[in-house]
N, C-alpha and C positions, 0 to 999 in steps of 0.2 A: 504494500500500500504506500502510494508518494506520500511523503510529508508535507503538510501546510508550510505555506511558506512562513509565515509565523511562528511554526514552531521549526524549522529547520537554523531560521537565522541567529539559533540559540547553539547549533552547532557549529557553523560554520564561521562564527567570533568568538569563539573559543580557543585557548592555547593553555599552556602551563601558565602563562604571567594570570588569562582571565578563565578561571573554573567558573559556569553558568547553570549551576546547581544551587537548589535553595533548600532551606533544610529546617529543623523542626526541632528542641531541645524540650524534652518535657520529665519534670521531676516526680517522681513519687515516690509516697511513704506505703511502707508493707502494711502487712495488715499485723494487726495487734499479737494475734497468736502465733506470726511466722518464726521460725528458729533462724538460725545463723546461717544456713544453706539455701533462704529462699529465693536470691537471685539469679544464683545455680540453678534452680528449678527452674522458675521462671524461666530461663534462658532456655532448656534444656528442652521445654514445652513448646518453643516457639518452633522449635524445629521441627515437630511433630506434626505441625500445620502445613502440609504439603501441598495443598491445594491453593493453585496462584492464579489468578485472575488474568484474563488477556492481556488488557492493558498492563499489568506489571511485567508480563511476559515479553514485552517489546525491545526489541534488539534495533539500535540501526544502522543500513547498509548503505554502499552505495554502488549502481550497479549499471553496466552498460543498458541495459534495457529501460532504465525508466533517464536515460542521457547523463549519467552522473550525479542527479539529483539525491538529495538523500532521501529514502525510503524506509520502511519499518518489515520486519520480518518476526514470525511468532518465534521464540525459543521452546521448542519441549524439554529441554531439558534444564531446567532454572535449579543451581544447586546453591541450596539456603545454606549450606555451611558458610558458603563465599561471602552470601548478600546480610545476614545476619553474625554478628560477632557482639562477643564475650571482653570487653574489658574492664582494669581495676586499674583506680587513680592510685597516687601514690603518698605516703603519709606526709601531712595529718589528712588528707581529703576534705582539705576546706572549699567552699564554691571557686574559690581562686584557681585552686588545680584540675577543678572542672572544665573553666573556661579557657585555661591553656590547652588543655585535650582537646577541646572542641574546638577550638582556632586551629590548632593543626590538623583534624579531623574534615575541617571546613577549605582546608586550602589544597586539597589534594582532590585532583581530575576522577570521574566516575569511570571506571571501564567499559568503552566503548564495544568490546564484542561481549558484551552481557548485558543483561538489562542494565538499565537506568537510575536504578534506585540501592542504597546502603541501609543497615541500619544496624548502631551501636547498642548495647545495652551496658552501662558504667555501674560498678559497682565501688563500695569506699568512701563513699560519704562518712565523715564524721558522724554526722548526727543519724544516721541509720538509714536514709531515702536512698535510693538508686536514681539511677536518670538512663533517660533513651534517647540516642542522635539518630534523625534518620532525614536524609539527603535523597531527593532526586533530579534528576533533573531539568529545567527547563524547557525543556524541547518535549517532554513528554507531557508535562502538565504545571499551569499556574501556579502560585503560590497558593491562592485561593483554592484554586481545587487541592491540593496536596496539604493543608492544613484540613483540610474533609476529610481526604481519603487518610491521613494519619488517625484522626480522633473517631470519625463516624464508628468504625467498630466498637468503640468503648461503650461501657455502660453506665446507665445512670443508676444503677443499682452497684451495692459491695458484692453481692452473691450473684449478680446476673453473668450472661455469659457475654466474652470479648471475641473479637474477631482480629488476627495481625491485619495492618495496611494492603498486605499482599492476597490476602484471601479476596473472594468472590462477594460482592457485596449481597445483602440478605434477601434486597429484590433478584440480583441474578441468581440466589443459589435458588429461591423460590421458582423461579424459568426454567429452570434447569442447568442451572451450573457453569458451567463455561461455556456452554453451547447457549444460551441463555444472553451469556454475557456478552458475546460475538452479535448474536441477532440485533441485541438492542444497540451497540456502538454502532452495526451496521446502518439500521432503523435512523439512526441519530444524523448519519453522515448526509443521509440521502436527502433527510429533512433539510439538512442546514445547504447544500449544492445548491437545493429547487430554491430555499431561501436569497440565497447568496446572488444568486443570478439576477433576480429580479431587483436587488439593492448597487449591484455593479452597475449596471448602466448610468445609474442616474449621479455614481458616485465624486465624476470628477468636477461636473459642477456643482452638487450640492456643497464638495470641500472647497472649491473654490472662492465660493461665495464665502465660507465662514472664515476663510486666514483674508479677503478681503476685511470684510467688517470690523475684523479682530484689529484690522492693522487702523483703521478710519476711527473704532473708539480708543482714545485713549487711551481710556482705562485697563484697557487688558493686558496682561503679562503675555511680551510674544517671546517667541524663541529668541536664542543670541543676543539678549538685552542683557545676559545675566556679568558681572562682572568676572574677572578671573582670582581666583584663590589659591589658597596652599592646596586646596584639595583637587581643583582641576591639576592635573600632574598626572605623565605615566605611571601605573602602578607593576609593583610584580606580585607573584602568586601567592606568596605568606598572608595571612591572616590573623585581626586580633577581634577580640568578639567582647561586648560587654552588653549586659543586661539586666533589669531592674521591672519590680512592679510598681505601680500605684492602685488604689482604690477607686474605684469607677466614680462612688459617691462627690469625691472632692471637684472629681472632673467634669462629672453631671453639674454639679451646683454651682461652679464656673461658669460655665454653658449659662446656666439658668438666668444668670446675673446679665452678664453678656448676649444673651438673644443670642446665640452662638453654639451650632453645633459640639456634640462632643470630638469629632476628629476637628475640627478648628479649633478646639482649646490644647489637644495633643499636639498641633501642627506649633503651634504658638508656643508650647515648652517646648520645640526643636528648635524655634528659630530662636527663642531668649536663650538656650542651652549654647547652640552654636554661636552666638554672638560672644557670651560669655566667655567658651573655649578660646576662641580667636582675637580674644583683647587679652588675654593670657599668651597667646604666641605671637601677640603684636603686628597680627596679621588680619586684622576687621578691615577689608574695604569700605569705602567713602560709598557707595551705591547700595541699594540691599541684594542680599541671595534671593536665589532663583528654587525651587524645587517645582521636583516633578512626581507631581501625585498621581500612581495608577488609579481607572476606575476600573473594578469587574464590570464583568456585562452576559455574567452568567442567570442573572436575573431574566435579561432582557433576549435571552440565546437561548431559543426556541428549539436548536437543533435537538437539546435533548439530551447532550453528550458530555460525562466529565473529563475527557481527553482533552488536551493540545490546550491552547492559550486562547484566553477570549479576552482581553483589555483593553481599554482605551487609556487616557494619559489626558490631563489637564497640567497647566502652569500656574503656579502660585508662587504672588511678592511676599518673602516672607520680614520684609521689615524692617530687617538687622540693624539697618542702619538709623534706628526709630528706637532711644533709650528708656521710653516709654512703655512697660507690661499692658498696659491696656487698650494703648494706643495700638500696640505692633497687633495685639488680637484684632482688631475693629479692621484692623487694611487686612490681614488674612481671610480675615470673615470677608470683607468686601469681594478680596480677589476671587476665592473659592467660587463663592455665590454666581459671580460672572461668568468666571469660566463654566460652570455647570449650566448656565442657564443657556448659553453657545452650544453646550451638545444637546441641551433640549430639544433641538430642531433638526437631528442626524440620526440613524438609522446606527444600528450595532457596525454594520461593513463599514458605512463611512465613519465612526469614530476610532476606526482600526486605524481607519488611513491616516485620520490628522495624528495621532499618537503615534505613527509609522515616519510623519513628517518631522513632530519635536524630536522623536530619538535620531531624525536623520545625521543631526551635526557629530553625533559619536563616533559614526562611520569616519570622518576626519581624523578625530584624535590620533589614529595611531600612524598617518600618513607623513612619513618624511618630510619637513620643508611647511608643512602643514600648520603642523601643530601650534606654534607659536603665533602663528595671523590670525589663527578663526577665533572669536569668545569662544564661549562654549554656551551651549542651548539650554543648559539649566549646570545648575552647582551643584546637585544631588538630589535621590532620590527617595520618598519617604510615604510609605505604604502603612495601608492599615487595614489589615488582615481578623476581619469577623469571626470570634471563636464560640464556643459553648458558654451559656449562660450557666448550664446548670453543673453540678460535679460531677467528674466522670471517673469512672474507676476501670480498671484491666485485671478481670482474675481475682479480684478482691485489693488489689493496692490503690491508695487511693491516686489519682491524680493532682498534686498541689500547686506546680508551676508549669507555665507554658511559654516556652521563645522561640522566636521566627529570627530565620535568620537569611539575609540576600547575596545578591551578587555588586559588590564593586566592579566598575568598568573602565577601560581604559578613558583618560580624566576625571573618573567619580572616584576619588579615594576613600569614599565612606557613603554606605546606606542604612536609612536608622527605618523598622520595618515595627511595625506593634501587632498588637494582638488582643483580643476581650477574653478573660473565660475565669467565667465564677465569680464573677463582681470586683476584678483586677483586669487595668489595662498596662497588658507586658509590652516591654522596648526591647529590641533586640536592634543592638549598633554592632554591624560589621566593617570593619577597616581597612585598607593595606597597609600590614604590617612595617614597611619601612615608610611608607610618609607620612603618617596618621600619627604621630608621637600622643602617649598616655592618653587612648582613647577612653581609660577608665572612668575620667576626668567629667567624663558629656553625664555621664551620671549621678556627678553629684550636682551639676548643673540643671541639668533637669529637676531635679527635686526644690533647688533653692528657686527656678523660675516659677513652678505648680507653686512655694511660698508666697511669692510675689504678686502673680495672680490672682490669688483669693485675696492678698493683702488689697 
């Protein structure tokens, strides 16, 4: 089967400097009666689950018959020794030595003649929790889908039964099992073609018209306005990772105060966090930063199918340069608001395209002679990734933390990525290891700007 182009161009900007896998860090505490062997088990269970769903099964080729292009091919023989592993931090196993593991876990390339997807389970916690890393990616599925297909198996019960990410989901094994699962991806494709077809046509002027208007109102944040930074910079492949929760509550009542969505109050502890960072390295430019906020549009993506990437991408002023907490909120809100109200009037195909068009300027970044002329089309990117409301547990442990975690790209030397679940919104900041100095730093920054804001 060809690959979308959409999710192909996640393979083919890929190198050892950019791994374009996204991944998923989640903590849990055992259950009260387990003895000292039970992550052994746990692990030793997982294996047990043989049963792999199509989509996990997906290997990619590329083959004279379909011109080079990259294509997908089923593997029947997926062996979970490879795709699942067993590791323990090392003493004391405080969260510190967690997230060194998982920065290096995070900077290393997926293997390309096996499926797609890793996944760790860390044992060594201090305090008794384990954690599980589990990376796929890109080109096979969203962040948004992949924070699904990680949690949907769990339970909202301690005693109910869990499913691994890689098994068949509960509607396919109901269809009948993989053949079940094929039918309906199938089903999914054909919907989204007949859809597709009918939104191409009309697409290159309806996008026309919208980077027109964009550019006649003022007010909108356009591409290559953004200034350049310490973070626009080649990166290489190492990784540092940091991450922190907050309490929903603080950030709702923010909001509330503010007429202001809850991700406008999260986007506003980025941009006070990052301001703060960069008057720290004496490097705050005179303009404000730029971000680039994905939108899902699996809502709106009728096809049916949790496969391949469905996004679009708004541009948002994040301020920086505005010493003001309430002020820098009120222009984010502002910005947000517009840009959304712009794709009000575009179709799922055509808001690929304009989000097709802001990442265009990346394609530069890495071109010889290039790099130094062109701004860059945003300063970074910063997602926010819808989780479980409610607690979910695996096998009886409970579920207690969740962090998402992204891709830096050649000139994005850091993406700050969130997540909901359980009445905490998690941050998960990925960086490149050599230009991103003490990225641990954006977290305590973040907590003093959430200060600042209620204040």
């Amino acid at each position: 089967m060809v690959m979308a182009i959409t999710d192909s161009a996640f393979l083919l900007g890929e190198s050892r400097e950019h791994p374009t896998h996204v991944a998923l860090l989640q903590l849990f505490r055992p259950p009260p009666d387990s003895g000292p062997e039970y992550v052994s088990e746990f692990y030793r269970d997982l294996l047990t689950r043989t049963e792999v769903s199509g989509t996990m099964r997906r290997r990619p080729v590329r083959r004279a018959a379909t011109l080079g292009q990259w294509s997908w091919v089923r593997d029947e023989d997926v062996e979970l020794e490879y795709h699942v592993r067993l590791s323990a931090l090392p003493r004391p196993g405080r969260v510190r030595e967690l997230l060194e593991l998982v920065s290096r876990l995070h900077g290393s390339l997926l293997d390309r003649h096996r499926p797609l997807w890793e996944m760790n389970v860390i044992e060594g916690l201090a305090d008794g929790r384990f954690a599980v890393y589990t990376k796929v990616h890109h080109a096979l599925m969203d962040g948004v889908t992949a924070v699904r297909r990680v949690t949907e198996g769990l339970s909202t019960e301690r005693d109910g039964e869990s499913l691994p990410p890689w098994a068949p989901s509960a509607r396919a094994r109901a269809d009948g099992g993989a053949k079940g699962d094929v039918i309906d991806q199938a089903w999914g494709r054909v919907k989204g073609v007949t859809r597709m077809a009918t939104e191409v046509a009309g697409t290159p002027a309806a996008l026309t018209k919208a980077l027109v208007d964009a550019y006649r109102d003022g007010a909108a944040t356009l591409p290559f306005e953004a200034p350049k930074t310490m973070f626009n910079v080649p990166i290489g492949g190492a990784r540092r990772f940091a991450a922190q929760s907050w309490p929903l509550d603080r950030i709702r009542a923010v909001g509330a105060k503010a007429d202001a969505t809850i991700n406008d109050v999260a986007v506003a502890m980025c941009a006070g966090a990052l301001r703060r960072y960069l008057i720290d390295q004496d490097a705050l430019p005179d303009r404000s930063l730029v971000a680039m906020l994905p939108v899902s549009l699996r809502a709106a993506d009728t096809a049916g199918s949790s496969e391949g990437n469905a996004v679009g991408a708004i541009l948002c002023d994040l301020a920086t340069d505005q010493p003001d907490p309430s002020v820098r909120l009120a222009r984010i809100r502002a910005s947000t608001r517009h840009a959304k109200a712009m794709l009000s009037g575009l179709n799922p195909t055509e808001i690929v395209a304009l989000a097709s068009v802001l990442v265009a300027g990346l394609a530069v970044a890495p071109v010889p002679g290039l790099r130094g002329m062109v701004p860059p089309p945003f300063n970074l990117i910063i997602s926010n990734v819808p989780g479980s409301r409610e607690k979910l547990y695996w096998n009886g442990a409970e579920l207690v933390e969740s962090y998402p975690l992204s891709i830096p790209a050649e000139g994005q030397a850091v993406n700050m990525t969130l997540t909901s679940y359980a009445g905490q919104l998690s941050f998960g900041i990925t960086g490149c290891r050599r230009t991103v100095p003490h990225l641990q730093r954006l977290l305590d920054h973040l907590d003093a700007e959430l200060d600042a804001l209620e204040a």
